[in-house]
C-alpha positions in Angstrom: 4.7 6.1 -11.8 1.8 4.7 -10.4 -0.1 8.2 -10.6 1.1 9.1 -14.2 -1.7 9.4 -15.4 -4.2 9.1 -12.5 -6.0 6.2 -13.5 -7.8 5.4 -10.0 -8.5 9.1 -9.6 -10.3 9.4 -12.7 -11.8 6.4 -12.4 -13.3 6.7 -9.1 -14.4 10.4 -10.1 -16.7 8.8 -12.7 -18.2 6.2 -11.0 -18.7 8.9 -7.8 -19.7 11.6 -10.1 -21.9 10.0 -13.1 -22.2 6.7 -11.7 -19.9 5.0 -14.2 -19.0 1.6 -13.5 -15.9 1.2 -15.7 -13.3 -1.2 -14.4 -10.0 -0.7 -14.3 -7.6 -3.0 -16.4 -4.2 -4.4 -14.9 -2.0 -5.3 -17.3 1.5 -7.7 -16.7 3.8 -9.0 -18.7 3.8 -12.2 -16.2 0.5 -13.2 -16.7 -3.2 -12.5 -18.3 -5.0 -9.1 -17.7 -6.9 -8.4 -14.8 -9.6 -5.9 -13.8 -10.1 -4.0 -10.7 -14.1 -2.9 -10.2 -14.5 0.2 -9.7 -17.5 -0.4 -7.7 -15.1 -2.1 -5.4 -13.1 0.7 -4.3 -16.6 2.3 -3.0 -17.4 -1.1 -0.7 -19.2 -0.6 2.7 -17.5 -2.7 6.2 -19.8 -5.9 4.5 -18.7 -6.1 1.4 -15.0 -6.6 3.1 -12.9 -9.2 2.9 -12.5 -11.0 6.2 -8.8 -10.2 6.1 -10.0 -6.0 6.0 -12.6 -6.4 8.5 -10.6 -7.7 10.8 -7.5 -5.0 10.1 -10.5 -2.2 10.9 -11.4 -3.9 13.9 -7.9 -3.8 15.3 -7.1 -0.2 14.6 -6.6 2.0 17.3 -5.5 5.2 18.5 -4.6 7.7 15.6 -5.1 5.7 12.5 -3.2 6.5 9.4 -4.6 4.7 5.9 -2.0 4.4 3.1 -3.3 4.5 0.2 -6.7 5.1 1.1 -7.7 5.4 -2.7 -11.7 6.6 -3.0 -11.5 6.0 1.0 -13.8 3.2 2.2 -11.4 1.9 5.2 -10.8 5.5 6.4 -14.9 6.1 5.9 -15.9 3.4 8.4 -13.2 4.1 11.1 -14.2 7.2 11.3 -18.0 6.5 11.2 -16.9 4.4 14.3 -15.2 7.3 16.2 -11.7 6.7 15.6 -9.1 9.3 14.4 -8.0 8.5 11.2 -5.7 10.6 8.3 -6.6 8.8 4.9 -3.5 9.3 2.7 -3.1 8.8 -1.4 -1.0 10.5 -4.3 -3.5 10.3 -6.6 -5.4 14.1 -6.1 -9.0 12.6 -8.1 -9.3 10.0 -5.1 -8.5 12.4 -1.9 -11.2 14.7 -3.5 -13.4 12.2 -3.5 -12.9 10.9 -0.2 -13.2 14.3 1.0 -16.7 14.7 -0.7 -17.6 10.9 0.9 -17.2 12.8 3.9 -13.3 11.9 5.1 -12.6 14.9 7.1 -8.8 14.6 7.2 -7.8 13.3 3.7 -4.4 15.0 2.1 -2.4 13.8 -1.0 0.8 12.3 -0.3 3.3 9.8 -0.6 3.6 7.5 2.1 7.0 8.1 1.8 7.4 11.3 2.2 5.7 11.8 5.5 8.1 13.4 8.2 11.1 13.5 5.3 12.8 16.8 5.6 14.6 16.1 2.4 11.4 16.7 0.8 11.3 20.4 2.2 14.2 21.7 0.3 12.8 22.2 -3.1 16.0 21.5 -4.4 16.3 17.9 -3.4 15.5 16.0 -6.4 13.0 13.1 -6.0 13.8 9.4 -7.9 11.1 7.8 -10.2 12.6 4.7 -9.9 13.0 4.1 -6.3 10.7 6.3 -3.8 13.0 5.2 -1.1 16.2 7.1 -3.0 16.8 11.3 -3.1 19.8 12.3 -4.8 21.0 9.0 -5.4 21.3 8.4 -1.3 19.3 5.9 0.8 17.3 7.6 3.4 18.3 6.7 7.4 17.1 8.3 10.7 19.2 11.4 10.4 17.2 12.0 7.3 14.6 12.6 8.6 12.2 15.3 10.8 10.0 18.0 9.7 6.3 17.6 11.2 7.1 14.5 13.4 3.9 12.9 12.8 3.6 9.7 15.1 0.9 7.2 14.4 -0.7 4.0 16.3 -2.1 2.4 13.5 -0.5 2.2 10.2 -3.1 0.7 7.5 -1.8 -1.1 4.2 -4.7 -2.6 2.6 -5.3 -4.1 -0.4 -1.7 -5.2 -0.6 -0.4 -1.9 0.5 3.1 -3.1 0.5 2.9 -3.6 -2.9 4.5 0.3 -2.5 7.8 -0.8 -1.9 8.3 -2.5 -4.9 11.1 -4.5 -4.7 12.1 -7.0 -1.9 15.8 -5.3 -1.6 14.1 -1.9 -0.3 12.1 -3.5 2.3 15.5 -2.2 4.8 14.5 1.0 3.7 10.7 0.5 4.4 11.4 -0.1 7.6 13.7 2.7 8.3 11.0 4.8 7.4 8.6 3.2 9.7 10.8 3.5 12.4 9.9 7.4 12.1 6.3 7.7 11.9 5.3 4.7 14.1 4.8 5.2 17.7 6.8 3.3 20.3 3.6 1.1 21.0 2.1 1.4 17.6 1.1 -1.7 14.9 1.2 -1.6 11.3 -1.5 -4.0 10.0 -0.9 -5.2 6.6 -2.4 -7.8 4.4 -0.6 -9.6 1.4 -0.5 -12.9 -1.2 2.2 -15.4 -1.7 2.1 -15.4 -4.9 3.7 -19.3 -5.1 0.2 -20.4 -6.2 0.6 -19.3 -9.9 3.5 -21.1 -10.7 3.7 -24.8 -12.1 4.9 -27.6 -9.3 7.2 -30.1 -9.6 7.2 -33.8 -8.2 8.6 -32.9 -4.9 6.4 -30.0 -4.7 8.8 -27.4 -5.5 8.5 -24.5 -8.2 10.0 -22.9 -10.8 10.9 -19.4 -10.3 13.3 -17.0 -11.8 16.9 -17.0 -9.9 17.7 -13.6 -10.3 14.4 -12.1 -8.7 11.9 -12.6 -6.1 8.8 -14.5 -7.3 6.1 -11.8 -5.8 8.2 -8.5 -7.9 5.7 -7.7 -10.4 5.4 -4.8 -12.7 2.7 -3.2 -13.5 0.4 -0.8 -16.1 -2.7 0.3 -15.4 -5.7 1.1 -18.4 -8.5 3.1 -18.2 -11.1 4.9 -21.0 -8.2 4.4 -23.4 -5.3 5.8 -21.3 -2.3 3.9 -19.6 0.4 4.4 -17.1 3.8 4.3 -16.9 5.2 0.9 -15.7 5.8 0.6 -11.9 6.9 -2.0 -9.4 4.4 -3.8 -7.5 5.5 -6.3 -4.7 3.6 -9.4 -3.5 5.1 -10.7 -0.2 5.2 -13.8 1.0 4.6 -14.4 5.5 7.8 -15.9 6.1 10.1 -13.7 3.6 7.8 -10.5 5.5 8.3 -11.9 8.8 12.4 -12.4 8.6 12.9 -8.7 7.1 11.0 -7.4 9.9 12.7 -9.3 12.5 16.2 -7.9 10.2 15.1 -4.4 11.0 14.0 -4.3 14.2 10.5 -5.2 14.1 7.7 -8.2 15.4 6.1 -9.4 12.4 3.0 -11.5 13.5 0.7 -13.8 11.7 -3.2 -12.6 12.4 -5.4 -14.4 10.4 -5.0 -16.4 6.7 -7.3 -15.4 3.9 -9.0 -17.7 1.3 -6.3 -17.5 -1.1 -3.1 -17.7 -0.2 -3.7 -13.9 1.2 -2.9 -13.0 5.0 -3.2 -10.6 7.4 0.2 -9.6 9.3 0.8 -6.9 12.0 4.4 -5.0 12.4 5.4 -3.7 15.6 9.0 -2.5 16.5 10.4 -4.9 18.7 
């Protein structure tokens, strides 16, 4: 799981706390190791991306940020007024977006919100797809509890990357369908990750058959501990665009990034 151990909690604790600046190693079998900064998770509206900047500007009405992490996004929005819930599963980085000064911060899964599954206690909870309980897909009659409607949905940073695997992206949306208002957005930003693999003449590439190019899977390193491996999906606009129109769901193109990164907004249809 991507909080077993809680690498970003513990790392954004430090840096908050003692002012350590250790980064955060990504580790894939795919390709070389990256690092994440752990300054970078602590970034003011400047030191943004266009691609994020312009997400913040469009949110509206009440604002909920997945995976808000140490909580910059959530910081400024509600610096600017806005009414904004900043959500993560990792408990180190909701304290500390509490001590930033997030007033509404609260650990939990994206995935879980408005799931009455979750509130029977005996309802067991799969590690290997958060879109599966007891071996069953969730659907609308799944689901009820709180009721929680937003008008902005934030997934930054590749927040998508949540679901995975391109075959649950059905059950993504499902879940949407119950914590999105009628009129609401969900602004979401994303890679096509085509850029990394070799071309041929004609301009094609070489992928593997039996998966989607953008399914990664993950470990995370830091101060000489490592997760579990978890799935990590890169999306592609056009692949993004035809499982939203699949589902029920407007899938426009905002703006395009530097890098083969861009900024998408979901609204049901």
């Amino acid at each position: 799981m991507l909080n077993s151990p809680d690498i970003f909690g513990k790392a954004v604790a430090d840096y908050f706390h003692n002012n350590d600046p250790k980064n955060i190693t990504v580790i894939s079998e795919d390709f070389d190791d990256d690092e994440i900064p752990t300054d970078y998770l602590f970034r003011n509206f400047e030191q943004m991306p266009t691609l994020e900047q312009k997400a913040l500007e469009l949110a509206s009405g009440k604002i909920l940020d997945v995976g808000c992490c140490a909580g910059s996004h959530a910081l400024y929005l509600q610096e600017k007024g806005k009414n904004v819930k900043a959500i993560d599963i990792s408990p180190k980085a909701i304290e500390i977006a509490r001590l930033r000064g997030i007033k509404n911060a609260e650990v939990e899964n994206f995935f879980n919100l408005n799931n009455q599954l979750l509130q029977d206690k005996s309802t067991r909870y799969s590690t290997e797809n958060p879109l599966k309980f007891e071996g069953k897909s969730l659907d609308n009659k799944s689901f009820g509890g709180t009721n929680e409607k937003f008008d902005t949905i934030l997934m930054l940073m590749n927040g998508i990357g949540i679901v995975g695997k391109l075959k649950n992206l059905t059950e993504f949306f499902t879940h949407l369908k119950t914590i999105l208002s009628a009129n609401g957005k969900v602004l979401l930003d994303s890679s096509d990750l085509n850029y990394l693999f070799d071309r041929d003449e004609d301009g094609g590439i070489w992928v593997n058959p039996e998966e989607y190019y953008g399914e990664l899977t993950y470990q995370l390193t830091y101060k000489g501990e490592t997760s579990t491996p978890f799935d990590w999906l890169y999306i592609d606009f056009e692949s993004l665009q035809l499982a939203a129109e699949m589902n029920g769901f407007s899938c426009s193109l905002i703006q395009k990034g530097e890098h083969y990164d861009y900024l998408a907004m979901l609204k049901l249809s």
